[in-house]
C-alpha positions as CSV (number, residue, x, y, z in Angstrom):
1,X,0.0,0.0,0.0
2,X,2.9,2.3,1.0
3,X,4.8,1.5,-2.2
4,X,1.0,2.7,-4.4
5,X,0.4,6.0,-2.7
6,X,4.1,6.8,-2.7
7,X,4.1,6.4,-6.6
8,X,0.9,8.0,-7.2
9,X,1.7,10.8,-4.9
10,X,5.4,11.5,-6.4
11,X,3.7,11.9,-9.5
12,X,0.8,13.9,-9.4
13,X,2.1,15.4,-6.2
14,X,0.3,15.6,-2.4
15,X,-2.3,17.8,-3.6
16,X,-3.8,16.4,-6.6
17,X,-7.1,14.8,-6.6
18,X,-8.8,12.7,-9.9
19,X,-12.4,12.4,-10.4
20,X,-13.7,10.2,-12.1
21,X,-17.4,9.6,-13.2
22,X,-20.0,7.4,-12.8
23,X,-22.9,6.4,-15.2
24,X,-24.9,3.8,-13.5
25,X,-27.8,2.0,-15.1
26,X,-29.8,-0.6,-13.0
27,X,-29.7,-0.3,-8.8
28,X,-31.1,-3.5,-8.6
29,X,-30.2,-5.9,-5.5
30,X,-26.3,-6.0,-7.2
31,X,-26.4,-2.3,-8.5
32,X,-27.3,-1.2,-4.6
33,X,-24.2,-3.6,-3.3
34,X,-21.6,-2.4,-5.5
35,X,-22.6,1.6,-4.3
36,X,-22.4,0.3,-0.5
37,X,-19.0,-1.2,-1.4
38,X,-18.0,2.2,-3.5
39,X,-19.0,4.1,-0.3
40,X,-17.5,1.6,2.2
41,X,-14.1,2.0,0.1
42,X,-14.3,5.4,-0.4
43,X,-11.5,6.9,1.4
44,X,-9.3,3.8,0.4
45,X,-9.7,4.9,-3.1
46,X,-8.9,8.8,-2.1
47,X,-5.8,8.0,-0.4
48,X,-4.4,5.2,-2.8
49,X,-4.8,6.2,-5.7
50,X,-5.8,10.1,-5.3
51,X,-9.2,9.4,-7.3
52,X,-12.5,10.8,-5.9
53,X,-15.5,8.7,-7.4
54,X,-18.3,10.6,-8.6
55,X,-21.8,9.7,-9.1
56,X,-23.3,11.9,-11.8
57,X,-26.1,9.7,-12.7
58,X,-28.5,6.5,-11.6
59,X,-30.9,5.1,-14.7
60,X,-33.8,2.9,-13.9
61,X,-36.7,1.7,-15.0
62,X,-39.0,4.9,-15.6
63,X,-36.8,6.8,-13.3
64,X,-33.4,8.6,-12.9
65,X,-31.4,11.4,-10.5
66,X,-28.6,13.3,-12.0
67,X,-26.3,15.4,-10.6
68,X,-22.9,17.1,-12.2
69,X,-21.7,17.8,-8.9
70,X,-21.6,14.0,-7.6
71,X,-24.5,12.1,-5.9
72,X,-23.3,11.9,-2.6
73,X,-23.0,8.1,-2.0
74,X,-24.3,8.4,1.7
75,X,-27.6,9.3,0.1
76,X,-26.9,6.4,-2.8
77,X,-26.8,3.7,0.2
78,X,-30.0,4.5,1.8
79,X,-31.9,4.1,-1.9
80,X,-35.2,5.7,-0.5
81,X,-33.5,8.8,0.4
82,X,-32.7,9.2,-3.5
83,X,-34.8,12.0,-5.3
84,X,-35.5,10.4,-8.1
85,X,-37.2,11.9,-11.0
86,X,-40.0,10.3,-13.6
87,X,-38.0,9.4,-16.6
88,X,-39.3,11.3,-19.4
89,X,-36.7,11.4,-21.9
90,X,-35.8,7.8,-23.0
91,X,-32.7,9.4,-24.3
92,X,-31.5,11.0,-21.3
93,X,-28.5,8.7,-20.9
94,X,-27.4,8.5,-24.5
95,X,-27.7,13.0,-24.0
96,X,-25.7,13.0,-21.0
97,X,-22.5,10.8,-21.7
98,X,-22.0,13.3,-24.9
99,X,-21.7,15.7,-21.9
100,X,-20.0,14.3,-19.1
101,X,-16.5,14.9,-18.5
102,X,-13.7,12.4,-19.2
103,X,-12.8,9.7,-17.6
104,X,-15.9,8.7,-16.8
105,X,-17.4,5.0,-16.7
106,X,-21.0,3.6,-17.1
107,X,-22.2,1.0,-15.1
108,X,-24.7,-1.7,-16.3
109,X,-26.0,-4.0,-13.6
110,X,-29.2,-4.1,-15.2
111,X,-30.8,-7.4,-16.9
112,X,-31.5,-5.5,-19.8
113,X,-31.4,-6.4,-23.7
114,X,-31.8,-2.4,-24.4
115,X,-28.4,-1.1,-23.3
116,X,-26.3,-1.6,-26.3
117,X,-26.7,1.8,-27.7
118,X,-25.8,3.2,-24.3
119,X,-22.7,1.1,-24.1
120,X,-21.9,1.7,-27.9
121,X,-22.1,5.3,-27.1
122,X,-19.9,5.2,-23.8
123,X,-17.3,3.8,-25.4
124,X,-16.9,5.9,-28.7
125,X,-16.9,8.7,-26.3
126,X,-13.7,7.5,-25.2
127,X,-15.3,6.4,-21.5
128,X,-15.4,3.1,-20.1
129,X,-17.7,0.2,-19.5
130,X,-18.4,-2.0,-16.7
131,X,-20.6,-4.8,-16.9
132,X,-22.2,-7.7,-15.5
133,X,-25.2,-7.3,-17.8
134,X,-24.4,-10.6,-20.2
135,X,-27.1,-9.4,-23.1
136,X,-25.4,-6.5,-24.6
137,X,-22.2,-8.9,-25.3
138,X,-24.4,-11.8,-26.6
139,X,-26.1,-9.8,-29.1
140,X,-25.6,-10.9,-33.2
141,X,-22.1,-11.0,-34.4
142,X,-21.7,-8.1,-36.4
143,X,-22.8,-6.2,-33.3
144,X,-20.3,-8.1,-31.1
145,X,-17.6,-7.0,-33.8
146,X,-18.3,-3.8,-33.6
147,X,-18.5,-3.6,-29.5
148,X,-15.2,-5.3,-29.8
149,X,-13.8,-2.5,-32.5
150,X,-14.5,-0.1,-30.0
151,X,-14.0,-1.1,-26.7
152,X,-10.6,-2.3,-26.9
153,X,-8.9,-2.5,-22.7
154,X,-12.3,0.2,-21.9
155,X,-14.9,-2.5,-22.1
156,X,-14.5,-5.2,-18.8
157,X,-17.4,-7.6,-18.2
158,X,-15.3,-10.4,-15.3
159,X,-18.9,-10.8,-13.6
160,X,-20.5,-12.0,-17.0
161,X,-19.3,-15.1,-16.2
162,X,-18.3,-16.8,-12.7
163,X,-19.7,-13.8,-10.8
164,X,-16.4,-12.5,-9.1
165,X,-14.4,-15.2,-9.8
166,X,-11.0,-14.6,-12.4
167,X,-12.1,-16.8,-15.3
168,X,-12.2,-13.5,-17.9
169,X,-9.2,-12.0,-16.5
170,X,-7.4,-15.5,-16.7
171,X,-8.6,-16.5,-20.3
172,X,-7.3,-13.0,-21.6
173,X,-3.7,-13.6,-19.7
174,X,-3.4,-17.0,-21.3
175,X,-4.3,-15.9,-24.7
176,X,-2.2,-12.5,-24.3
177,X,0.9,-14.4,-23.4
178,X,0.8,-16.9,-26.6
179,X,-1.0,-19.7,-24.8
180,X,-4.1,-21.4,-26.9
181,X,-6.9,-22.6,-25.4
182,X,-8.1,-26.0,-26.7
183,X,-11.4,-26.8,-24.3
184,X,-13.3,-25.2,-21.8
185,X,-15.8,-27.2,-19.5
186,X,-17.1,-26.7,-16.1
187,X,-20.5,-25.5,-14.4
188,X,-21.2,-21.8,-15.2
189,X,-24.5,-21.6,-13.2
190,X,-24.5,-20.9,-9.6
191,X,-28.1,-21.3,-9.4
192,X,-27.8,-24.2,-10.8
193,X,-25.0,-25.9,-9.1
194,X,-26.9,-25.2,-6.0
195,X,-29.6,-26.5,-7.5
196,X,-28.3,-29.7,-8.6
197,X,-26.6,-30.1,-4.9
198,X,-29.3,-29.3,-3.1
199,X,-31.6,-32.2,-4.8
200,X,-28.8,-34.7,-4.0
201,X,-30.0,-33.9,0.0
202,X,-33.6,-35.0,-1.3
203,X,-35.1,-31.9,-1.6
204,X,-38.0,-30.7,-3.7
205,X,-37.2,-29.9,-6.8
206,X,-39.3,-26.8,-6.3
207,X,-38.7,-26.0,-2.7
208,X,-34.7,-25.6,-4.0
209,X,-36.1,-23.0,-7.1
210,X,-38.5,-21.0,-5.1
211,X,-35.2,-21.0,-2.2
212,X,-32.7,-20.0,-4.8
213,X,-34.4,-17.1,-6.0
214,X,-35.0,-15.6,-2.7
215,X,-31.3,-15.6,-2.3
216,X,-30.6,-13.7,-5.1
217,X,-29.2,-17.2,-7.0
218,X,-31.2,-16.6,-9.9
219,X,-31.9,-14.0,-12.6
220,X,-35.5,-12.3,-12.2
221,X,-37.5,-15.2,-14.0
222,X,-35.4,-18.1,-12.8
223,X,-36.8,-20.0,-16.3
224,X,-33.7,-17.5,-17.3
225,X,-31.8,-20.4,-15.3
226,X,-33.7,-23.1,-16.1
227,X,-33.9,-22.7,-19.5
228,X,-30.3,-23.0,-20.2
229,X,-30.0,-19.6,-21.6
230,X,-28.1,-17.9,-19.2
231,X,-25.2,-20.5,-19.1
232,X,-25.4,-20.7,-23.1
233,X,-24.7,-16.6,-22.9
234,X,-21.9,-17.3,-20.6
235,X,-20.7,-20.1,-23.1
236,X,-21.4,-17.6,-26.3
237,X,-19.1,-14.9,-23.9
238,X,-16.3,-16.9,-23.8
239,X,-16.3,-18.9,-27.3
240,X,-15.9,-15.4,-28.7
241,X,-13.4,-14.7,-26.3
242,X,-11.6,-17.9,-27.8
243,X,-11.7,-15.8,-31.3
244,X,-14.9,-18.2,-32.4
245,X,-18.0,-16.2,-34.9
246,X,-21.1,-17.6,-34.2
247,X,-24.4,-16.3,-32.7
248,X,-26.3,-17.7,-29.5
249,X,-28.8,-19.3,-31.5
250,X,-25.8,-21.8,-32.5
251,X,-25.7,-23.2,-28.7
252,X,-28.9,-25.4,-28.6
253,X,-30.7,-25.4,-25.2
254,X,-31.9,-27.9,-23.2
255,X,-34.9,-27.0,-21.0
256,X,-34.7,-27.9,-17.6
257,X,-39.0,-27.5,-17.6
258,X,-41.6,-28.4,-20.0
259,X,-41.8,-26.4,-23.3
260,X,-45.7,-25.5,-22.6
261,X,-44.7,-23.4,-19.2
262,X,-43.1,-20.5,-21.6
263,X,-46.2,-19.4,-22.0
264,X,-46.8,-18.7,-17.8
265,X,-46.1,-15.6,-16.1
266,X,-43.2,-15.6,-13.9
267,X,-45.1,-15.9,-10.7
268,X,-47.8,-18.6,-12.7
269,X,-44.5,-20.6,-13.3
270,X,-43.4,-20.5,-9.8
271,X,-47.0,-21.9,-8.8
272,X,-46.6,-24.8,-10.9
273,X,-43.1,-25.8,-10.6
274,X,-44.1,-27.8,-8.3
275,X,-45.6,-30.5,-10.7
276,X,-42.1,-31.3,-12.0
277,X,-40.8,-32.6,-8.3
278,X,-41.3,-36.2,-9.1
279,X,-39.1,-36.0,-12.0
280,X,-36.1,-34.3,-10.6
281,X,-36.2,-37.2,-7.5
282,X,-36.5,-40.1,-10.0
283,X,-33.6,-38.4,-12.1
284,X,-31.8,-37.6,-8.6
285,X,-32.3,-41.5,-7.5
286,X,-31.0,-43.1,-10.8
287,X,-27.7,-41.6,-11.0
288,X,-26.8,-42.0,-7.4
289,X,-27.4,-45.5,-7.8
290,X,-24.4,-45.3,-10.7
291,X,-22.2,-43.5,-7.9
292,X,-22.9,-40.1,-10.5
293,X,-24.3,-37.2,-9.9
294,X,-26.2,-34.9,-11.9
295,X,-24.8,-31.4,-13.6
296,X,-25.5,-28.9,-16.1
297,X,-22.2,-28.3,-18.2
298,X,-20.9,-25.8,-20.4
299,X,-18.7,-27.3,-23.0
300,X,-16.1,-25.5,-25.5
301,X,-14.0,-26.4,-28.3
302,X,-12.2,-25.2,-30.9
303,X,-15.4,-27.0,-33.0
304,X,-18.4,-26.8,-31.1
305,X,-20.6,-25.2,-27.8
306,X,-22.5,-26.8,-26.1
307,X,-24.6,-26.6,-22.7
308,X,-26.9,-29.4,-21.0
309,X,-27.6,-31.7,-18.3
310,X,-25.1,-34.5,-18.1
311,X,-24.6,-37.5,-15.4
312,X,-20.9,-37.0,-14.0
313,X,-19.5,-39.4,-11.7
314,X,-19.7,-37.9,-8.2
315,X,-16.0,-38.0,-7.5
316,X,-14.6,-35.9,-10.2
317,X,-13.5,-32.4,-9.7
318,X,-17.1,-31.2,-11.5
319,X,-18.9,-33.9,-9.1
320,X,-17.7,-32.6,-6.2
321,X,-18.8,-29.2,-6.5
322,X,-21.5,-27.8,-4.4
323,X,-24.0,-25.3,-3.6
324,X,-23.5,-21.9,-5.3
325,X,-20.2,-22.2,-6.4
326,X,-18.6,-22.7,-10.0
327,X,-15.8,-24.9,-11.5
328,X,-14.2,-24.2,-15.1
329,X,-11.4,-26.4,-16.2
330,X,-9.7,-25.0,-18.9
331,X,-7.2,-27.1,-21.1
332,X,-4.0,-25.4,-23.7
333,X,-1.2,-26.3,-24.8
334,X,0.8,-25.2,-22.0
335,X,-2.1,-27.0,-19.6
336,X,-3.0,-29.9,-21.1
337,X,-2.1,-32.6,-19.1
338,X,-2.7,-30.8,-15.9
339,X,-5.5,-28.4,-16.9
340,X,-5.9,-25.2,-15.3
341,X,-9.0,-25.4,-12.1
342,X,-10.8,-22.3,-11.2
343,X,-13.8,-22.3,-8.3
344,X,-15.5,-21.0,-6.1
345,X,-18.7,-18.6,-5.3
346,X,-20.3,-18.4,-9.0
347,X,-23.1,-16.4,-7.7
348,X,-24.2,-13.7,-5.0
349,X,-24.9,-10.5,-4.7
350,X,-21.7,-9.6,-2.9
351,X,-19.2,-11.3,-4.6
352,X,-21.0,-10.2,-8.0
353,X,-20.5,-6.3,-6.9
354,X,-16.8,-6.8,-5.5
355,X,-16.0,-8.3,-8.9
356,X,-17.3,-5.0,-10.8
357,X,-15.9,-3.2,-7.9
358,X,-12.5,-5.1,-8.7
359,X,-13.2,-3.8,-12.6
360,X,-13.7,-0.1,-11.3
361,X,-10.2,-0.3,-9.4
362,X,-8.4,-1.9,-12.5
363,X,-9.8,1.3,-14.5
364,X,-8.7,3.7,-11.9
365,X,-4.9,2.3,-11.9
366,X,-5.2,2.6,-15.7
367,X,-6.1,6.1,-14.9
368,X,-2.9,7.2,-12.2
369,X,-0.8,4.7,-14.8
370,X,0.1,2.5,-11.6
């Protein structure tokens, strides 16, 4: 620590202060975590690295706040203290990152599939992007080219995949550094690994869902989770991260509930989840009779991309994981006969925010060039 504010103060001297600021859209149950963590870190960040965060501006749904002068995050952590205004102008945010000052970065935590044009804008504004909103980097391919064009080392999305764990940061080192990546497997789903773990305790196939999503496991409609579609985004992230050109609609999904319950609302689904309990135990049963257990696996290859429900025997490195947390093995050249293990917590609301915390402090050194 001493060695950090000594540089940064020798260069910019005792008395100078960086502001950088903040576009933040979504303050959902991660969005609020990651301003209490800001706040909690505050005068960390002052004194190690001279920078003074600024909130300018909070989008959500139908609302907003913005302030030039900063937001002050005291009021930020206490959310119904904010005075929010009725959102009026749909292109408010796209208006005010052509007039914020430089450096400044915009936050998605939302769960959107409208942001893109806000990101696209940050970034050819020069700012940069932090997100753990996975649908703005899983849109077609021309649109991922062009996100790619533009946000080279300002766009950082760790928490699209593993939550806070290193598998973005670790997949870029190894590619950086001459490395190849041959295959990528593991369980990208915290909701689902917990899932899956929980059911091998015999409980309700339901019971697990409904607890899951009151922990903040799952995205807003867990069918999100259950439908496969949120590891196949995660799968689609790091296949083009591998240098592959494809769309999501090349990674076929297997539904973990009937086809007909699409057509429920969200809380209609989680009334009749119930009638799929039997299943899940009979499916539990068989493979612990094999000495297996059951997982849903993301796989990756130079040729294909695949996610799905697969019987893996309980004593493997994948069969052992439980609860929450999430495993990737990764296999290159330089790892191939011992291939590179990463897990732990794969979901959460805390670890989610520290890891686009983590992203905010990697742009701040950027900033002070430590």
């Amino acid at each position: 620590m001493f060695f950090i504010q000594n540089a940064v103060g020798q260069k910019f001297g005792k008395e100078y202060m960086q502001t950088i600021n903040i576009i933040h859209l979504g303050l959902g149950n991660v969005g609020k975590e990651v301003v209490k963590q800001i706040a909690q870190q505050e005068i960390f960040v002052r004194e190690s690295f001279f920078t003074r965060i600024n909130y300018v501006a909070i989008f959500v749904s139908k609302k907003e706040v913005v302030d030039f002068n900063g937001i002050p995050l005291s009021l930020l952590v206490n959310d119904k203290e904010i005075p929010w205004e009725n959102s009026t102008n749909s292109d408010l945010a796209l208006e005010l990152i052509n007039t914020v000052s430089s450096p400044f970065i915009l936050l998605d935590t939302t769960a959107s599939d409208k942001t893109l044009p806000i990101v696209k804008r940050a970034l050819q504004k020069g700012g940069y992007v932090v997100m753990s909103n996975k649908k703005p980097l899983t849109v077609l391919q021309k649109e991922s080219d062009i996100l790619d064009s533009l946000g080279k080392h300002r766009l950082f999305y760790e928490t699209t995949v593993g939550a806070g764990l290193p598998i973005i940061h670790t997949l870029q080192t190894l590619r950086e550094t001459g490395d190849e990546v041959l295959e990528i497997q593991g369980c990208l789903s915290g909701t689902l690994g917990y899932i899956f773990s929980e059911l091998e305790k015999g409980k309700k196939f339901s019971m697990v869902v409904l607890d899951a999503k009151n922990q903040g496991f799952t995205e807003p409609d867990p069918r999100d989770d259950l439908s496969g579609l949120d590891v196949a985004r995660k799968a689609l992230i790091l296949s083009r991260m591998l240098g592959k050109k494809m769309e999501l609609s090349d990674i076929p999904l297997q539904d973990l509930y009937p086809q007909s319950m699409n057509k429920l609302s969200t809380e209609d689904f989680l009334n009749q989840i119930h009638t799929l309990d039997k299943q899940y135990q009979e499916n539990v049963s068989k493979a612990k009779k094999e000495n297996k257990v059951l997982r849903f696996l993301a796989r990756i290859t130079k040729q294909t991309s695949a996610v799905g429900l697969e019987t893996i025997d309980k004593e493997s490195d994948i069969g052992n994981l439980q609860g929450p947390d999430n495993i990737v093995v990764i296999k290159t050249k330089r790892y191939q006969k011992n291939p590179l293990i990463i897990k732990g917590p794969g979901a959460g609301i805390e670890v989610t925010a520290t890891g686009i915390f983590g992203n905010i402090i990697d742009i701040i050194k950027k900033e002070v060039h430590i």
